[in-house]
C-alpha positions in Angstrom: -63.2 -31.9 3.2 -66.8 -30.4 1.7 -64.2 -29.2 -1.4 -62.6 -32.2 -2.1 -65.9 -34.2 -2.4 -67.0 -31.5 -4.4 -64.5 -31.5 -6.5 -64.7 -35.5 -6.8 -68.1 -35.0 -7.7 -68.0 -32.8 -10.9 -64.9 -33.9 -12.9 -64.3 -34.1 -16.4 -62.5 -37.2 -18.2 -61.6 -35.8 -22.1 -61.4 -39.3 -24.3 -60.2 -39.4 -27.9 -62.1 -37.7 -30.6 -65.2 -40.4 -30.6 -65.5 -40.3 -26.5 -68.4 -38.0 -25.1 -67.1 -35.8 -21.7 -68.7 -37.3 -18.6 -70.2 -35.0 -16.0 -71.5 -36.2 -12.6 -73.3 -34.2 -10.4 -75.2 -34.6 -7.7 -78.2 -33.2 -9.3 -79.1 -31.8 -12.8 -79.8 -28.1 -11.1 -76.0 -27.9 -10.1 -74.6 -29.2 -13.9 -72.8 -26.6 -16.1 -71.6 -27.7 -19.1 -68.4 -26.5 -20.4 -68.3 -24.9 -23.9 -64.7 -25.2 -24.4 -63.4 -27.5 -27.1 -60.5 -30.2 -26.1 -57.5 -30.1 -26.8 -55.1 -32.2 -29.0 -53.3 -32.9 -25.9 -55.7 -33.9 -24.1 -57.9 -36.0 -26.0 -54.5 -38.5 -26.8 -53.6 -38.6 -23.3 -57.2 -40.6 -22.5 -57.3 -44.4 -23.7 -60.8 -44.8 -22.4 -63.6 -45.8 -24.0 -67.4 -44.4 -23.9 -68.5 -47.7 -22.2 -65.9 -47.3 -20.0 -66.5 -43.5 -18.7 -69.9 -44.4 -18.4 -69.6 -48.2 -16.2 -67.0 -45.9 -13.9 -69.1 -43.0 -13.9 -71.8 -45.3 -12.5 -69.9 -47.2 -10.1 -68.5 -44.3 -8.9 -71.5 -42.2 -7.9 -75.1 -42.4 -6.9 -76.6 -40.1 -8.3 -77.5 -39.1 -12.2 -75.0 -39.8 -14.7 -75.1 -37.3 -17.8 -73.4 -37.9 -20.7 -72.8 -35.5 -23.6 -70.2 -33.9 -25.8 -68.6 -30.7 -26.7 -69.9 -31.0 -30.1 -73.6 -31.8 -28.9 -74.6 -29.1 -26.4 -73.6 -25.4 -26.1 -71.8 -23.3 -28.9 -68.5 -25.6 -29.3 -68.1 -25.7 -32.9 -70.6 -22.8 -33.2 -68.8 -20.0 -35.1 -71.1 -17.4 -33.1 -69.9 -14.0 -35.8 -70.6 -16.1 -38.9 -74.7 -16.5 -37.8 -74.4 -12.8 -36.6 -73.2 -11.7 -39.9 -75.7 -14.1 -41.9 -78.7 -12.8 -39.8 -77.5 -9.6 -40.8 -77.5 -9.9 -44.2 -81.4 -11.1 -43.8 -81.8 -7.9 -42.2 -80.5 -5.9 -44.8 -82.4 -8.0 -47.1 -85.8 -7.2 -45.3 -84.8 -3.5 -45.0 -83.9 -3.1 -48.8 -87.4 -4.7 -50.2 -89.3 -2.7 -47.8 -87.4 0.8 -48.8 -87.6 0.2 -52.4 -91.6 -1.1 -51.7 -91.3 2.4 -50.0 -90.1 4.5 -52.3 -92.4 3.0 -55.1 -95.7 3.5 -52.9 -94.9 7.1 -52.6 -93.7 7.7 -56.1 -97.0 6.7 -57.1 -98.8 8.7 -53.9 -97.2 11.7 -55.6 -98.3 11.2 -58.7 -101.7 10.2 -58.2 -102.2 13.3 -55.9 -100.8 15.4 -58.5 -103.5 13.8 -60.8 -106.0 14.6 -58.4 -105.0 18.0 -58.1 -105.3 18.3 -62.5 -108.2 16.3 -62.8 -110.7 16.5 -59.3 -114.2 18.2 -60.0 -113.2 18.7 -63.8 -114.9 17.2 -66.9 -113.5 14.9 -69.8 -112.1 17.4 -71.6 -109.3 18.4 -69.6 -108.7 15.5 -68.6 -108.1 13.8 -72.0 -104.5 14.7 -71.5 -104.3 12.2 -68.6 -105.6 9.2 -70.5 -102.0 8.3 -72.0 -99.1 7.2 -70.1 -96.2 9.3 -69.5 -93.1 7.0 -69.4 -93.0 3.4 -71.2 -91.1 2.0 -68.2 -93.2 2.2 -65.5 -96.5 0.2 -67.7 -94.4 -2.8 -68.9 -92.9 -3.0 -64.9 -96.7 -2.9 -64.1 -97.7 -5.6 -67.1 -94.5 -7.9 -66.5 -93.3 -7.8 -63.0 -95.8 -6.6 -60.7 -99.6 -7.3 -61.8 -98.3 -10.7 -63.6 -99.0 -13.9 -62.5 -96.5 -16.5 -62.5 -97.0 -18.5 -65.6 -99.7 -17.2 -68.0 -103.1 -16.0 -66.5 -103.9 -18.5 -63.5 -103.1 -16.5 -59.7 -106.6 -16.7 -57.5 -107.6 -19.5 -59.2 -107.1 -22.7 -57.1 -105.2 -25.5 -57.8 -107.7 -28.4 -57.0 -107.6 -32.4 -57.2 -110.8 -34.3 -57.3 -110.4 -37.7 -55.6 -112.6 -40.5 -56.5 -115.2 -40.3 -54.0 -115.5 -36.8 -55.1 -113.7 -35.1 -52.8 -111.7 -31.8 -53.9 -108.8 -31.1 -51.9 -107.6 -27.8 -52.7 -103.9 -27.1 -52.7 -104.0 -23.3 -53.0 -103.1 -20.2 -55.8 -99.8 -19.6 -57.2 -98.2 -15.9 -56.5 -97.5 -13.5 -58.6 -94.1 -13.2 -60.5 -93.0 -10.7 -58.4 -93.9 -12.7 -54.9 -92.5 -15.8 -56.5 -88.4 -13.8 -57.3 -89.0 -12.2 -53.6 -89.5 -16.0 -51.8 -86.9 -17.9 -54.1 -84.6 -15.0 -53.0 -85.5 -15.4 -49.5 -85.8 -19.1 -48.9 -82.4 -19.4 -51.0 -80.8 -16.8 -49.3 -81.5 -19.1 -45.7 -80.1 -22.2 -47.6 -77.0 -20.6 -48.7 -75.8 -19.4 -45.4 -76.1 -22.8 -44.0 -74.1 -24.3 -46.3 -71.5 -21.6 -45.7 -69.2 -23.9 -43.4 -65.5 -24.7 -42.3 -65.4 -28.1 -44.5 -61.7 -28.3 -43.4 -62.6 -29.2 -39.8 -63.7 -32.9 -38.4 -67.4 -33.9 -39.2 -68.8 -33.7 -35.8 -67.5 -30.2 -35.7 -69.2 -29.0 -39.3 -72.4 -30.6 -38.0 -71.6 -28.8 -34.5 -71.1 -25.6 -36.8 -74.5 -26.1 -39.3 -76.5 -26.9 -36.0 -75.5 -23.4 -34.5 -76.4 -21.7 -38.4 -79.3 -23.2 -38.5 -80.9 -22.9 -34.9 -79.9 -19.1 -35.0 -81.5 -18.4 -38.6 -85.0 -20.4 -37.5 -85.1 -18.3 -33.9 -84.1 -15.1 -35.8 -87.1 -16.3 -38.6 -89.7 -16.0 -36.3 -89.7 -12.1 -36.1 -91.0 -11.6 -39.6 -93.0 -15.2 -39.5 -95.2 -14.0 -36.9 -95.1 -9.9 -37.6 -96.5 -11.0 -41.2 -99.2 -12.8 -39.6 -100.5 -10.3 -37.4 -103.6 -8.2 -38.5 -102.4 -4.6 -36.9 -98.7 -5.5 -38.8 -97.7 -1.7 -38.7 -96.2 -2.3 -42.3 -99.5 -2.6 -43.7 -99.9 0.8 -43.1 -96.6 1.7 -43.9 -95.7 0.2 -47.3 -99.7 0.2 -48.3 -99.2 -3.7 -48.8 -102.4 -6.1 -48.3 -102.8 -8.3 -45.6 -102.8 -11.0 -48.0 -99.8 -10.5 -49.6 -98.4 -10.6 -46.0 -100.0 -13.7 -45.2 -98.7 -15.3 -48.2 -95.4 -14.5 -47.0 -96.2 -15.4 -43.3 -96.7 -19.0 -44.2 -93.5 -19.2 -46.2 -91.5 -17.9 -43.5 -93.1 -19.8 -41.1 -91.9 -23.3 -43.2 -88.4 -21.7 -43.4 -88.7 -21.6 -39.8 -89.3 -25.2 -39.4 -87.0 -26.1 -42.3 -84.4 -24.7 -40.2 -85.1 -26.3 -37.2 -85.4 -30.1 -38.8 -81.7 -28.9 -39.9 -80.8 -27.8 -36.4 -82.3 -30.9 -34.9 -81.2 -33.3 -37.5 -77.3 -32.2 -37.1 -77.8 -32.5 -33.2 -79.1 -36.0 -34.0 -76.7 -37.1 -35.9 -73.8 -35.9 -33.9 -75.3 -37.7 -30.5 -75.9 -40.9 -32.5 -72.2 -40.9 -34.3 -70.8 -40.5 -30.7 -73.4 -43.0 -28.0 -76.2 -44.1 -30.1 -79.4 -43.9 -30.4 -80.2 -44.2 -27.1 -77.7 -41.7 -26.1 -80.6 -39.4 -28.0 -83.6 -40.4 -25.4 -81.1 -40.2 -22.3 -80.0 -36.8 -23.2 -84.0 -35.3 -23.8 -85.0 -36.7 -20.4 -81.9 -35.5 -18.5 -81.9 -31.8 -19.7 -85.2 -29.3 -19.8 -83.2 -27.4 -22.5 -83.6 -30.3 -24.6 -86.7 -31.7 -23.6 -88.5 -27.9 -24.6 -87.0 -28.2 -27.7 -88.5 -31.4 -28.2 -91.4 -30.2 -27.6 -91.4 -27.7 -29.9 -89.9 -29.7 -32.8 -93.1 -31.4 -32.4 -95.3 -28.7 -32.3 -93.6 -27.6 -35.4 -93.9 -30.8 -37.5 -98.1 -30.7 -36.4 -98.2 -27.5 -37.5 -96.5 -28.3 -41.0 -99.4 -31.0 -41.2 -101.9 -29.3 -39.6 -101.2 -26.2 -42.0 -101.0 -28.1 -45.1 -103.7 -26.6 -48.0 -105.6 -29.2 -48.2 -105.9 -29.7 -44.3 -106.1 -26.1 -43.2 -109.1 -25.6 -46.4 -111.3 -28.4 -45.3 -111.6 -27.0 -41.9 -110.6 -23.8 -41.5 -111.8 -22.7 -38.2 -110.7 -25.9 -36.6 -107.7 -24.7 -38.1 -107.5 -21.5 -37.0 -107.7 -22.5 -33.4 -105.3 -25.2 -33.0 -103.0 -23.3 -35.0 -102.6 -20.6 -32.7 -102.7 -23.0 -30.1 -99.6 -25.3 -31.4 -98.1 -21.7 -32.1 -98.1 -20.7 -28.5 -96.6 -24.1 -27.5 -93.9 -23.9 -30.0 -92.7 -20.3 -29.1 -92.7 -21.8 -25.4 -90.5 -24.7 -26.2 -88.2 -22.8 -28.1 -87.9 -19.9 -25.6 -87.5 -22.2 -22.7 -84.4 -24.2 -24.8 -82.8 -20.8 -25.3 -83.2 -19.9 -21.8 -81.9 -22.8 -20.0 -78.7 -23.0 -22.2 -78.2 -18.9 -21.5 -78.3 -19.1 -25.6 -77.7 -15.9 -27.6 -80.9 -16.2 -29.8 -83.1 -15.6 -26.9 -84.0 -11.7 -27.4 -85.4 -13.1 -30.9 -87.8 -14.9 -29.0 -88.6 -12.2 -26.6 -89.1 -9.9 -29.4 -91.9 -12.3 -30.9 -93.5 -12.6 -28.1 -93.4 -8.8 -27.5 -95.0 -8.2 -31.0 -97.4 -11.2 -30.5 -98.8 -9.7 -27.0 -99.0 -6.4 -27.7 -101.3 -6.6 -30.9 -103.4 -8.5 -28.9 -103.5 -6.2 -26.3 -104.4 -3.2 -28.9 -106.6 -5.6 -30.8 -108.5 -5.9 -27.7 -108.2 -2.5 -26.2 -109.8 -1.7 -29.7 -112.7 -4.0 -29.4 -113.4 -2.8 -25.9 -113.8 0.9 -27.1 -115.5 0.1 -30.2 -118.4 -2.0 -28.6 -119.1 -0.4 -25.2 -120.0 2.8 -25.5 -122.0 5.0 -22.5 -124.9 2.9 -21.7 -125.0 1.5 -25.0 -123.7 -2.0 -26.5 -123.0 -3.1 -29.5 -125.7 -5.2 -30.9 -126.2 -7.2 -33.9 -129.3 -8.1 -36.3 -129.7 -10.9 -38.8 -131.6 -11.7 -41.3 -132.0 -14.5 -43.6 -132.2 -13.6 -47.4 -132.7 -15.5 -50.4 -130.0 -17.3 -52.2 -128.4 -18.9 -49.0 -127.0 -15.1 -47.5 -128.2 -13.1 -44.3 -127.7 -9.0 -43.8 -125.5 -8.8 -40.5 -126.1 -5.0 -39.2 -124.1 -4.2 -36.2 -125.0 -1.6 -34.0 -122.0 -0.2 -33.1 -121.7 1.6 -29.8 -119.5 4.2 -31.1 -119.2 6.3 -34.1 -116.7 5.5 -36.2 -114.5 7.2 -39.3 -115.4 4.1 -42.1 -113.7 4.5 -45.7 -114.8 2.6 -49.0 -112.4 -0.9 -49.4 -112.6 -1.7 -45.6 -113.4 -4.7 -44.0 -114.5 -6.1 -40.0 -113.7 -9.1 -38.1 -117.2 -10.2 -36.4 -117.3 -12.4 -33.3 -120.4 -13.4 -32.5 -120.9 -16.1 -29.4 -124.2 -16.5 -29.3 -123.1 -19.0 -32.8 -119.6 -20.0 -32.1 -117.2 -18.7 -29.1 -113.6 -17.8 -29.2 -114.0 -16.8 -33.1 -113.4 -13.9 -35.7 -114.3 -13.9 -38.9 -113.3 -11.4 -41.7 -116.0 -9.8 -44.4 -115.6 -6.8 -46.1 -118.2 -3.8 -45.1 -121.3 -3.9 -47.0 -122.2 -0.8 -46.0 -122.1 1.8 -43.5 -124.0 4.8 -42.1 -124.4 7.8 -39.0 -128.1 8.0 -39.8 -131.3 7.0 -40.9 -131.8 7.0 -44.8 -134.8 8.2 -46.6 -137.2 5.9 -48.1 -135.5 4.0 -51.1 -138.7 3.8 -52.8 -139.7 7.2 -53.0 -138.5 8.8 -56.4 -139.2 8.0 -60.0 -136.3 5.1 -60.6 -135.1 3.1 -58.4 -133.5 -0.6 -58.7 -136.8 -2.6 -57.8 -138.3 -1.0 -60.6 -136.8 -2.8 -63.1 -139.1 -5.6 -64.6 -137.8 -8.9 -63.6 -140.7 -10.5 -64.7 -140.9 -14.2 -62.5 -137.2 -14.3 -61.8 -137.3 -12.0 -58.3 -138.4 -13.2 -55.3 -138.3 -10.1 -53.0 -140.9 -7.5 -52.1 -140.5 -4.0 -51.1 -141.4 -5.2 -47.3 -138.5 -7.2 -47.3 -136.7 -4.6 -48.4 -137.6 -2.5 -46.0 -136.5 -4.8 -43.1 -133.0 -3.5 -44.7 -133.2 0.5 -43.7 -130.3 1.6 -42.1 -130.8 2.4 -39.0 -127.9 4.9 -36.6 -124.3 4.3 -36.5 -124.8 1.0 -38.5 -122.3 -1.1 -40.3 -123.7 -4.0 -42.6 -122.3 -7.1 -43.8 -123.5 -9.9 -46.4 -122.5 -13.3 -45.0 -122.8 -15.8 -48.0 -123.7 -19.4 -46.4 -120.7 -22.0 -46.8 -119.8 -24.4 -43.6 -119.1 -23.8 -40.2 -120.1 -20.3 -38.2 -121.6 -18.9 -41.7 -124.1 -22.1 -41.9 -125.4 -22.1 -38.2 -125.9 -18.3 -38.6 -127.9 -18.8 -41.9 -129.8 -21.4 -40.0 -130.4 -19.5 -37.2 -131.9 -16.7 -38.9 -134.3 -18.7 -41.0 -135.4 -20.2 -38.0 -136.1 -16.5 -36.4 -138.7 -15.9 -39.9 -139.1 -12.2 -40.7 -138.5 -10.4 -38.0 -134.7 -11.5 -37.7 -132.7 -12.8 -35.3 -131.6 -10.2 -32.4 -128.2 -11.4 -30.7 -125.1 -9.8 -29.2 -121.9 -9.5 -30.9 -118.7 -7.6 -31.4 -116.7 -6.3 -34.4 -112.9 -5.1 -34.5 -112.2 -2.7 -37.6 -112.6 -1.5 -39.6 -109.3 -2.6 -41.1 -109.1 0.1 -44.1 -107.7 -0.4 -47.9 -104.9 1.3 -49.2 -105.8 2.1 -52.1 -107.5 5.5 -53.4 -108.9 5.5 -56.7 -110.1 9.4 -56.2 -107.8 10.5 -58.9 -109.2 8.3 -62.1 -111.3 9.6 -64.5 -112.8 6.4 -65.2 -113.5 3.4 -62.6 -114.6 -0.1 -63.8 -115.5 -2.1 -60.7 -115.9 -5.7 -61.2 -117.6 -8.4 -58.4 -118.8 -11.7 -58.3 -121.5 -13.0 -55.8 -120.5 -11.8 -52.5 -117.7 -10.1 -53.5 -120.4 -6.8 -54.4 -120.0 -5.7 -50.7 -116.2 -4.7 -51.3 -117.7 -2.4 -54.6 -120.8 -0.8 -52.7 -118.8 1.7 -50.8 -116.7 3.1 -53.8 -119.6 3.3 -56.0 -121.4 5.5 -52.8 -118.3 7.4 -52.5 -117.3 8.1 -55.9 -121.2 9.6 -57.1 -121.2 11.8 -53.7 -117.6 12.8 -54.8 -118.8 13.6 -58.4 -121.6 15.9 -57.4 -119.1 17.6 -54.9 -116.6 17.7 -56.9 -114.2 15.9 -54.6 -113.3 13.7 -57.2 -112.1 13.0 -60.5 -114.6 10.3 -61.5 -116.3 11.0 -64.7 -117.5 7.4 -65.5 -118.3 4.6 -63.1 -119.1 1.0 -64.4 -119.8 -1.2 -61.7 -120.1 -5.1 -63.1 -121.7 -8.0 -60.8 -121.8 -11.3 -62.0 -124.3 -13.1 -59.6 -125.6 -17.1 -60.1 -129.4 -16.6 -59.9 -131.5 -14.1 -60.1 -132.3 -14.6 -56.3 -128.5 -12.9 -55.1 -129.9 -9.1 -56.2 -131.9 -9.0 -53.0 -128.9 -9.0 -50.7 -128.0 -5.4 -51.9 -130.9 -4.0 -53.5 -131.8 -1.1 -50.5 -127.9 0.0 -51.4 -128.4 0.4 -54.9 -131.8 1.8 -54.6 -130.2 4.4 -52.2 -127.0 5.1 -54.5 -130.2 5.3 -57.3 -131.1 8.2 -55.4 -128.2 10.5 -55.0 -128.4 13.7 -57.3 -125.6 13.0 -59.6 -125.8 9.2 -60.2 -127.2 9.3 -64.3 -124.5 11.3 -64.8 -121.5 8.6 -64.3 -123.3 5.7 -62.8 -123.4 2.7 -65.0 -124.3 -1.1 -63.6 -124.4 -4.2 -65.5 -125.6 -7.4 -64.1 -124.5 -10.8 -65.5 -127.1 -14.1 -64.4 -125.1 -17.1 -65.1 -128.2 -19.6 -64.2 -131.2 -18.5 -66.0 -134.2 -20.8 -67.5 -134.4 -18.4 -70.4 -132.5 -15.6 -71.4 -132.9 -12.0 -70.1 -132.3 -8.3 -71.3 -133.1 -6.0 -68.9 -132.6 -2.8 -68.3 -134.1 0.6 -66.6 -135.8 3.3 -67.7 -133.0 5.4 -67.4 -130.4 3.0 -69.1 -128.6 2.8 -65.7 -129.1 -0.7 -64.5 -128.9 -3.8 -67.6 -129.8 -7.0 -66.4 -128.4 -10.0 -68.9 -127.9 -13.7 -68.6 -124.6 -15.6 -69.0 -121.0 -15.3 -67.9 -119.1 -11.9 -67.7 -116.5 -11.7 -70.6 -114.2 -9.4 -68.8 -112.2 -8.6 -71.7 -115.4 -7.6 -73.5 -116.2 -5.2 -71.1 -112.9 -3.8 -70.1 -112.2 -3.1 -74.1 -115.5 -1.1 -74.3 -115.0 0.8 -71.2 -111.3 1.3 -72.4 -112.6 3.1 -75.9 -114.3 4.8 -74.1 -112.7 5.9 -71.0 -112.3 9.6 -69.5 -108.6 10.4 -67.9 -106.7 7.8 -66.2 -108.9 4.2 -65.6 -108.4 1.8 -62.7 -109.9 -1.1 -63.1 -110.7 -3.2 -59.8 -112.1 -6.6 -59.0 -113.8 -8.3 -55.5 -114.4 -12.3 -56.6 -113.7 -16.0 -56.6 -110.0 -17.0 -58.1 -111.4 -17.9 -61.6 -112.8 -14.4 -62.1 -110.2 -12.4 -60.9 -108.2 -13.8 -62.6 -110.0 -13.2 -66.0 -110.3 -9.6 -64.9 -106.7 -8.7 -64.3 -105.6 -10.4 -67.8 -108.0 -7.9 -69.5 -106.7 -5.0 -67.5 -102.7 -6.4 -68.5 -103.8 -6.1 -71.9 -104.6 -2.5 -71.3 -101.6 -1.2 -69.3 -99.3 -0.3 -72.1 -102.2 1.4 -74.1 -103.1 3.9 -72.0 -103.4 4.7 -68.0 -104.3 1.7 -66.6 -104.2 0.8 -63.0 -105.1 -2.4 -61.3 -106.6 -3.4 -57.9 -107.5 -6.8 -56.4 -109.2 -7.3 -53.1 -108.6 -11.1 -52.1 -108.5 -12.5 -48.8 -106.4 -16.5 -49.1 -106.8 -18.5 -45.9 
């Protein structure tokens, strides 16, 4: 008896082609939905109508009545091998850039360290032999493929729209050439699998098909959109590939991601409408979790699309940053609870972002733990205010650490804003207290600057580097940077003493040990990237560690007010034995009253006013060069840009490597 009204209970009624199957069950916990399609036989033997199967369905039973169709839930239609194969072939396209990114990186390790080997600790004549290139190949694939921007000169530089009221809205850079042929092929690549479909068959069927292609390429899309995204992404590491490139392509996987899923949820939609309606859509999100969760993170998806947008995410970054991660966290939960209750194949996708996700955080933290609690001691942080809207941030650190020129921190500091970490780039870093910058025959504050400099050597001296210190120069802009500035004006000369943490350093990948010549070019803050090269390359000279013969380090600064953030540094570097011999620095003030010509004793240091004509300066440094050059650059869009078409011009000429340091948010 119990059977039979089981059994009356949970029947199926198959209806022509048009009619949904009806299910009723006593309760939505006890409903499983068949996957099977029906059969020509039995969808003619059924004259009944959808209002039909649903006024019986009612009249029959009680309890909730579901409606829905083969072609609507579950993999009917779904050809299940066809997305296996297509995810596959994404795969292999994933694995193929990274082994040939692979085998370029070390190709070049090898012959950079075989340069080294020629050229460390010895003098311009032997390395003159190293100045040329050695193939033709390799210099035009480094002028036309992978140092060229898109179009003509413009990468960093930001597209921008002023509206009338004046405000900008800022609608990011353009990649490179060789980003730009790596996303068409990947975002084209998604697009043509999803139109590979079995046109022969009924409509609702093909839509049944592209909404099982196009949910399985958006779960499987989530791997490398949130791997790229991470800050301890192992392939940094591996392939020697900035964070910023990876970012770049975080954000375009992450809008193939939700490109797929308006696909996957459009097709659903337009299947359930075809068969019941639009309010057969609503009926079936309320009746089944599955589809309710992936509501929810359709949703989620489509705020973070806004939310994301340039101009949004630019104008208030931090607010950003925090809901993003917050809609993030929603979105992987809606979509891993819709895989889950529909037993979907696509779920270890999901598990596996969430793995990745987790566990960085758990090392990240782990990290920060270690690096800031030391025995009995604490990381603690002082700041001071400096001219020019900047303040020196000197961390404390609670524990030695192994710091490298090129490497940056992420800060947190709650005492300003909680639940935050910013990125700068180290400044400067030391085991040890320094000797007196002031103390020797030249030194950067010597240099007459008449009116135009503000500082004194006391507060200089608030600047001494004191044990196991790292130091940062945080430029004043909006948000967490602005209070801190603030704050530390407020605090007056002695600084502002508060608690803090740091995570890092994050190290660059790129060694420029091996160049006989290094021309290092900055703009305003973008000096604390070049510091620790400059350090590192004189001690290298005068142990002969290195092959650097000639260093030219180039700052263009806005007022003559910005030198005071570093001067302790370069008073320090002005100190180290072998600095006359390959130390150069040239200064450009683009906001003077009058115009200056400065320069030290020594020739070292030039102070002039006016812009920095990077092509001026990479030509003379060019003539003049010793071995193989690098040329690098730390600065706004505009600049950067300007520097790496003079270094292009150069490539073919003779050994010339690039480098950019850019962090795009």
């Amino acid at each position: 008896m119990t059977n039979d009204l089981a059994r009356g209970l949970s029947f199926m009624v198959a209806g022509p082609p048009d009619a949904f199957a009806v299910v009723v069950t006593p309760s939505l916990s006890s409903f499983s939905p068949s996957l099977s399609t029906p059969t020509a036989s039995t969808l003619s033997s059924s004259p009944l109508s959808l209002e039909t199967l649903v006024a019986g369905s009612t009249r029959a039973a009680t309890s909730e009545t579901t409606v829905y169709s083969p072609y609507v839930r579950g993999l009917a239609g779904v050809n299940q091998s066809l997305n296996y194969f297509c995810i596959n072939m994404l795969v292999i396209i994933f694995a193929v850039i990274a082994l040939v990114a692979l085998i370029y990186r070390v190709a070049t390790a090898i012959n950079a360290h075989l340069r080294y080997l020629r050229a460390a600790g010895s003098d311009a004549s032997t390395q003159a032999c190293l100045k040329q290139n050695q193939t033709s190949f390799v210099p035009w694939l480094k002028r036309n493929v992978l140092l060229a921007p898109l179009f003509t000169t413009r990468h960093h530089r930001e597209m921008t729209f002023t509206l009338r009221n004046g405000h900008i809205l800022n609608f990011g850079t353009f990649p490179l050439r060789l980003q730009t042929v790596l996303l068409i092929a990947y975002i084209a690549s998604n697009i043509a699998y999803c139109c590979i479909l079995d046109y022969s068959q009924s409509r609702k069927a093909t839509l049944a098909e592209l909404r099982g292609r196009s949910g399985a390429l958006a779960a499987f899309n989530l791997v490398p959109t949130v791997l790229f995204a991470l800050r301890n992404n192992p392939l940094i590491h591996i392939l020697k590939i900035s964070y910023d490139t990876f970012n770049l392509f975080h954000r375009w996987c992450a809008r193939t991601v939700i490109f797929m899923s308006v696909l996957h949820v459009g097709a659903w939609g337009t299947n359930t409408v075809d068969q019941g309606g639009s309010a057969m859509v609503g009926k079936l999100i309320t009746s089944y979790a599955s589809l309710s969760w992936a509501t929810l993170a359709m949703a989620t998806m489509l705020l973070i699309a806004v939310q994301s947008w340039s101009p949004v995410r630019r104008a208030a970054y931090e607010t950003f940053i925090a809901g993003h991660r917050l809609l993030v966290f929603l979105a992987i939960i809606g979509v891993c609870v819709h895989l889950d209750k529909d037993n979907l194949p696509q779920l270890p996708y999901v598990w596996t972002v969430m793995f990745l996700w987790i566990a960085e955080w758990f090392f990240r933290s782990m990290r920060m733990i270690f690096r800031n609690y030391g025995h009995r001691e604490k990381t603690d942080v002082l700041v001071e205010a400096l001219a020019g809207g900047a303040c020196r941030v000197t961390f404390h650190v609670a524990r030695p650490w192994n710091y490298k020129p090129g490497g940056h921190v992420y800060i947190s500091l709650p005492q300003v804003q909680w639940f935050a970490m910013h990125p700068f780039s180290v400044a400067w870093s030391s085991e040890g207290q320094q000797q007196d910058p002031f103390d020797d025959e030249e030194s950067f504050t010597s240099i007459d600057l008449e009116k135009d400099v503000k500082t004194t050597t006391e507060e200089l001296g608030k600047a001494q580097i004191s044990r196991r210190s790292v130091s940062l120069i945080v430029r004043a802009r909006n948000g967490m940077t602005r209070k801190l500035f603030d704050l530390a004006t407020k605090s007056g000369k002695n600084g502002l003493q508060m608690s803090g943490y740091i995570d890092g350093p994050y190290h660059g990948h790129d060694n420029i040990d091996a160049y006989g010549t290094v021309l290092l070019f900055a703009a305003g803050v973008g000096i604390t990237h070049q510091l620790g090269f400059v350090r590192h390359l004189i001690q290298g000279h005068d142990d002969k560690t290195v092959a650097a013969q000639k260093i030219v380090l180039v700052w263009s600064v806005p007022d003559m007010e910005c030198l005071s953030w570093v001067q302790p540094w370069l008073d320090e570097m002005l100190h180290m034995p072998a600095y006359r011999d390959v130390l150069q620095i040239k200064i450009f003030v683009t906001r003077t009253a009058s115009p200056l010509h400065l320069s030290s004793g020594q020739g070292t240091v030039a102070i002039s006013s006016g812009r920095c004509n990077a092509q001026k300066v990479v030509d003379e440094v060019f003539a003049n060069r010793v071995g193989a050059m690098v040329v690098t650059v730390c600065g706004p869009g505009a600049f950067a840009d300007s520097v790496r078409s003079a270094a292009r011009s150069k490539v073919e000429l003779g050994s010339v490597d690039f480098v950019e340091e850019g962090f795009s948010y």
